[in-house]
N, C-alpha and C positions, 0 to 999 in steps of 0.2 A: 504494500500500500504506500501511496508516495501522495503529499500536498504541496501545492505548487502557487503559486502567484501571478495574476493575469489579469493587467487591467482592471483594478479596484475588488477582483474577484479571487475565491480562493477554488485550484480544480483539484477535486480529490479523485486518483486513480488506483482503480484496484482492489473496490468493494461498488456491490450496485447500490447500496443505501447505507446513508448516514442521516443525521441528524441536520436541520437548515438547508437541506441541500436538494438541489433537482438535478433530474437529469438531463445532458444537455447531449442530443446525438450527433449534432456536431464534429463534437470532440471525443464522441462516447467514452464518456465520464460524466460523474457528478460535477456540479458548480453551486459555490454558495456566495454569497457577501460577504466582503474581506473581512468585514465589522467580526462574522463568526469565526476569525482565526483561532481565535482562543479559546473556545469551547470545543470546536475538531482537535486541538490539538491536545485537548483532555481528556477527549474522547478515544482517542488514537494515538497513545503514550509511544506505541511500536513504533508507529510510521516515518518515513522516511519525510524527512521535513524540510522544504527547499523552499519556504515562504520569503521569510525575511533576509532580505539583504542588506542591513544596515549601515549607514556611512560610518567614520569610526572618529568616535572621542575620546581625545586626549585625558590623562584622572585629572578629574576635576574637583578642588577644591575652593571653598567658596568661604568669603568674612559674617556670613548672615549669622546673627543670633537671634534666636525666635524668643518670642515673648510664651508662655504658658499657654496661652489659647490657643496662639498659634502652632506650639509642640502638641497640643491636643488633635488638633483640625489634623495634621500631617500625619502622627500615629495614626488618626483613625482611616486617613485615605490611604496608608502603606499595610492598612493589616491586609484588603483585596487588591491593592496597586489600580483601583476604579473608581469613579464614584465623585459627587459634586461638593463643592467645601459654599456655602453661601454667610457672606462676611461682607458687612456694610465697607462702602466707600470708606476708605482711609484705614481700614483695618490690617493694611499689609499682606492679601493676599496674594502678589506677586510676590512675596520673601519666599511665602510658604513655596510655592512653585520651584520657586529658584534650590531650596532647599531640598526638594526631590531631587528634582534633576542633580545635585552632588550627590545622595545618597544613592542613588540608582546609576548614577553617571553610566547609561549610553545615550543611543542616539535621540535624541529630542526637537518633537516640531510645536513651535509654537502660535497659534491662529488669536490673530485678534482683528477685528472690527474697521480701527482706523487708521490710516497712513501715521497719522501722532501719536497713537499706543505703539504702532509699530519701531517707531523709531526712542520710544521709550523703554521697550523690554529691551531692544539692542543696544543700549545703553546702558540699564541694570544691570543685562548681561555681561557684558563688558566689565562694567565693573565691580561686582561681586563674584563673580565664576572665572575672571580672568580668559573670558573667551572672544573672540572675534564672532560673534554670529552670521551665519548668511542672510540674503533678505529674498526675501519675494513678493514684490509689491511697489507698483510707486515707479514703474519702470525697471525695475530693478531683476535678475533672479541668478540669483547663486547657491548653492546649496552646500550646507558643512554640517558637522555634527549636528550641530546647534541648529538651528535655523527658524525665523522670524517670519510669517505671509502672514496677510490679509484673505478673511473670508471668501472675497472676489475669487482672488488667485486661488486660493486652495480648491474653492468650485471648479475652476476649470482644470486645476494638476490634481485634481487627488488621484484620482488612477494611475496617473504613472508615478507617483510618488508614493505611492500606500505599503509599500515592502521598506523602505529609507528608514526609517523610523522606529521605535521601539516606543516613544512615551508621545505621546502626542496632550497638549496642554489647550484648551479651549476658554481663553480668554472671555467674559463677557459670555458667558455659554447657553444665555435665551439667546442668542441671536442664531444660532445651528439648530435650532427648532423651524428656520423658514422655511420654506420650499425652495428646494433648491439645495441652499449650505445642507440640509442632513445628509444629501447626499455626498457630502465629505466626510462624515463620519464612517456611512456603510464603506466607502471603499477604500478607509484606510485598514491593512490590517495588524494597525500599531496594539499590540496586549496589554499596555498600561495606558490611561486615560483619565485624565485629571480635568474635571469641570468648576470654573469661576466666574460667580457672582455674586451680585448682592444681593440682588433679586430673578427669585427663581422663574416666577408665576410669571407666565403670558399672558394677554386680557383675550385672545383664541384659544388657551388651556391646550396647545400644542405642547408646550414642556414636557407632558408628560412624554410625548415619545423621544425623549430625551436616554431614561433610563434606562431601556436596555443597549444603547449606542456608547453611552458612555459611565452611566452606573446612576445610584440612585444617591439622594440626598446623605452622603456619611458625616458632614458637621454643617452644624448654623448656627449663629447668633444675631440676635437683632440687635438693631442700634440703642435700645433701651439697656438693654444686657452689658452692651460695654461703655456705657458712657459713662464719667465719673477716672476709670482706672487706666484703660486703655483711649477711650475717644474722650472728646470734649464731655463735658454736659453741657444739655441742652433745654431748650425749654419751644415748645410751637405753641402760636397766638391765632387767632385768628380772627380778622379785622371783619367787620361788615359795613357794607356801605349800602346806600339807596342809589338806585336807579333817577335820571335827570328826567324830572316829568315826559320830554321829546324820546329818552331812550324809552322810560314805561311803557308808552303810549304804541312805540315801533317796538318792543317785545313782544306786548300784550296781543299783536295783530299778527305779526309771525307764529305767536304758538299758538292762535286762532286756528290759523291757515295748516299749521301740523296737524292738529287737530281733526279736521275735516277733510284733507288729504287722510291721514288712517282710516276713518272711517271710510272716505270711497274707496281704499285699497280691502278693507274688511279685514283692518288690524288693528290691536291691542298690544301696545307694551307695556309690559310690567314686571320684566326682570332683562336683564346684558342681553341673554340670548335671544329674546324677544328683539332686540335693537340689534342684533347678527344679521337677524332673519329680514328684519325691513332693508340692510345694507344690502344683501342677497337677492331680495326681493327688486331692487332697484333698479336693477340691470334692464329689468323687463316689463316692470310694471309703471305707465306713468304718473299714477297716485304714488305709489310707493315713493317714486324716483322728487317730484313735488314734496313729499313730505321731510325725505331727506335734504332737501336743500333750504326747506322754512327753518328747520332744528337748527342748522347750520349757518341758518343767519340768525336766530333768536340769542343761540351760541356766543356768535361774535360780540353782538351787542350788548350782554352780560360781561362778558370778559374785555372788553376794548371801554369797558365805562369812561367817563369824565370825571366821574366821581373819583376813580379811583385814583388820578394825578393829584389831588389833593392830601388823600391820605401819606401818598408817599413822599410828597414835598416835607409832611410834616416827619414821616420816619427818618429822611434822609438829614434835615436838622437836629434831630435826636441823636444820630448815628455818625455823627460829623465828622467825629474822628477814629472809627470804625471803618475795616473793610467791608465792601457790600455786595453780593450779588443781586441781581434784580434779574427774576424770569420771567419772559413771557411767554406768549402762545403765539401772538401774532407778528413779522416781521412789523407791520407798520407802528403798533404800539410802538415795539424797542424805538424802531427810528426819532419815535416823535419824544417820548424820554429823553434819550440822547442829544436830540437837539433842543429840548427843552430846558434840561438842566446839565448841559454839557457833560455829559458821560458818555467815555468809551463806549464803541457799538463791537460787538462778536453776533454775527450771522453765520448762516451758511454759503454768503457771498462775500465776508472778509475773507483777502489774499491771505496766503498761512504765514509770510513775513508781517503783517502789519495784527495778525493774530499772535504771532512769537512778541512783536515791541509791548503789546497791549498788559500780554500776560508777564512779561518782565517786567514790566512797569509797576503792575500790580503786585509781583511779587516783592521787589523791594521798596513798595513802600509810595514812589512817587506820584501813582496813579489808588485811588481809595475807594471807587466805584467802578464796576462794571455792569451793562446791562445785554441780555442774551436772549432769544430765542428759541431753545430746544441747543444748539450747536455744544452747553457747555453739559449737559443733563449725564455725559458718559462717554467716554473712549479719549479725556480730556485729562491732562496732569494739572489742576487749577492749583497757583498756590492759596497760601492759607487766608480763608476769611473766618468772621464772625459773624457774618448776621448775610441770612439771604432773604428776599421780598419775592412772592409768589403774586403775581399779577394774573395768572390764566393758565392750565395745564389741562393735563387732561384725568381722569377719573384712576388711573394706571397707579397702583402701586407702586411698582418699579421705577417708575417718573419719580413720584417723590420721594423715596427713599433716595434714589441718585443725588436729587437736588437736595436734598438734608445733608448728605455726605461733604455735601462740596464745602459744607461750614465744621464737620464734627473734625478735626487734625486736632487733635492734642494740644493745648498751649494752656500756661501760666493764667490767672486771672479771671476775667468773666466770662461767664458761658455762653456759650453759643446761641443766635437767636432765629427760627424760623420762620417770619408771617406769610400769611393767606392771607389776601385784599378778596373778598367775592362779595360778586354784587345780591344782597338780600332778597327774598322773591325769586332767584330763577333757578335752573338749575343746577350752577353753580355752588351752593349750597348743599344739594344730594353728593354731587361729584366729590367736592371735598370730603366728605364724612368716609365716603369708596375710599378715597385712596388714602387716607389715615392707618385705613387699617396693616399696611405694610408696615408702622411704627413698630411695634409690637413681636410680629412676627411674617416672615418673607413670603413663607407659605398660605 
């Protein structure tokens, strides 16, 4: 019996049945996904084993000393070498990673989300493991022990890449739940698989097919759990404001028009999935399709208040001599902030030099405000604030947990502050309560 490696797939020859596997007459032999390398090959301790060809690293020693939790997270993902560690923003989940990879030191690939994490692990790596990593991403592709891609990238190499490797690390690991990135998991057939984040939970409850690609939830802690000893403490506010009679009045008549759109679609919402089912429904139906775009302007008009520039005039004189982030939902909010009260802009259309001067700025000190759009929410090394301002998000757990994060970094003195500005009366008010609940716990 002999296992072999092929293009994301693993062919087993010389039994007509095994476990995950089909037949494929082709080749006549079984074929499975690379994903199952490690169960055939526990299954077929005999067999002649020609999967992995792994590039080869140097021993690797690394200066990371782990904190107790984080020696806890790591024993518990080295008792099966699988499995997801979920650890709020600032909690040093990259130490932990970096930490395997010396104790396991072979070959190691690491997937992360954005061109700016990417070039952030290849820099931790560098200098804590004393390696040169390869990159793949950004223009770039080289490949070495080590080595550093982007989700993108790994989508389109993971099949010829899926034998290179022995640990494969999934940075940000809701995002391998898309359509699409899972299928870098199936055809790698890396045996050890380490999954990070802060937040596990997807608002399509995808995740779950997470677990058997890469293992099931083996540590968590919420940001409650380590604030105080390990993270900041913290404290979340949350502001309410009225609606300007002109927005009332253009609310009141958009979730009129929701309203009566549902009903000529002959629908009811009254839980997330119900609101799946209208997005689904939209494609084809032109009530359905009408009602989604009334929500969507009632939406805006909640979250883009006037009201709400007031309250934050009056936070940002409180916080005068405080770092700050300021979130929103909408590009045009940020913009009008920005030029409102002269604050740095970060979009998803700031060049990444004039995003590098911003965030240097901020971090030492010269610059004391920032304000952002989604662009800062994850895959982002923000330096340290205090106090962030929630203008508009979305209902997402994992939104706000991110954006909490970006204020919890450990430091001397006073703790850290969260506010929610939502406008009273609409839905913004249900929404916030939704995604509170990620405080507490991820899952």
């Amino acid at each position: 019996m002999r296992l072999k490696y092929h293009r994301g797939t693993i062919i087993v020859e010389g039994v007509r049945r095994a476990p995950f596997c089909k037949w494929d007459p082709r080749i006549n032999a079984l074929r499975a996904l690379a994903f199952r390398y490690r169960e055939l090959k526990e299954s077929f301790p005999t067999a002649v084993d020609e999967v992995m060809d792994p590039l080869p690293v140097p021993p690797l020693k690394s200066d990371v000393e782990l904190k107790p939790f984080q020696r806890e997270a790591l024993d518990s993902w080295m008792s099966e070498r699988r499995g997801i560690i979920v650890l709020p923003t600032g909690a040093g989940k990259t130490y932990i990673a970096l930490k395997a990879m010396e104790e396991l030191n072979v070959s190691t690939l690491v997937v992360v989300p954005t061109l700016p994490l990417l070039e952030q692990w290849r820099e931790k790596i560098r200098r804590h493991l004393g390696f040169d990593p390869g990159t793949v991403g950004g223009g770039r592709s080289e490949l070495r022990g080590i080595t550093v891609i982007t989700y993108d990238s790994a989508y389109l190499k993971a099949d010829t890449l899926g034998n290179k490797f022995e640990l494969v690390v999934f940075d940000e690991v809701h995002h391998l739940a898309a359509e699409g990135y899972i299928e870098i998991a199936q055809y790698l057939a890396s045996p050890y698989r380490m999954g990070l984040t802060a937040t596990l939970e997807r608002e399509d409850g995808r995740h779950t097919l997470l677990f058997p690609l890469v293992g099931g939830v083996v540590y968590q802690l919420s940001p409650r759990e380590l604030s105080g000893e390990h993270l900041s403490e913290f404290e979340t506010i949350r502001v309410r404001v009225e609606l300007t009679p002109e927005e009332r009045a253009k609310y009141e008549e958009l979730i009129k028009k929701y309203n009566e759109s549902l009903r000529k679609a002959n629908m009811k919402i009254t839980s997330l999935e119900d609101f799946r089912r209208l997005i689904m429904r939209s494609g084809l139906n032109k009530d359905a399709r009408r009602a989604l775009i009334y929500w969507n302007q009632a939406r805006k008009v909640a979250i883009n208040s006037r009201s709400k520039l007031k309250v934050l005039e009056d936070l940002l004189e409180s916080h005068r001599n405080d770092k700050v982030i300021i979130f929103t939902e909408y590009n045009e909010m940020a913009e009008e902030i920005s030029k409102r009260f002269l604050i740095p802009l970060i979009t998803h259309r700031t060049h990444k030099e004039e995003r590098s001067k911003i965030l240097e700025a901020f971090k030492i000190g010269s610059v004391t405000k920032i304000v952002t759009s989604k662009v800062l929410d994850e895959g982002v090394d923000v330096p340290d604030a205090r106090v962030g301002i929630i203008l508009g998000g979305t209902g997402s757990r994992r939104e706000f947990v991110q954006r909490l994060g970006r204020i919890l970094r450990k430091r001397e003195g006073k703790r850290a502050v969260l506010y929610e500005i939502v406008s009273a009366g609409t839905s913004e008010v249900r929404i916030s309560y939704r995604r509170r609940k990620g405080l507490n716990a991820s899952l």
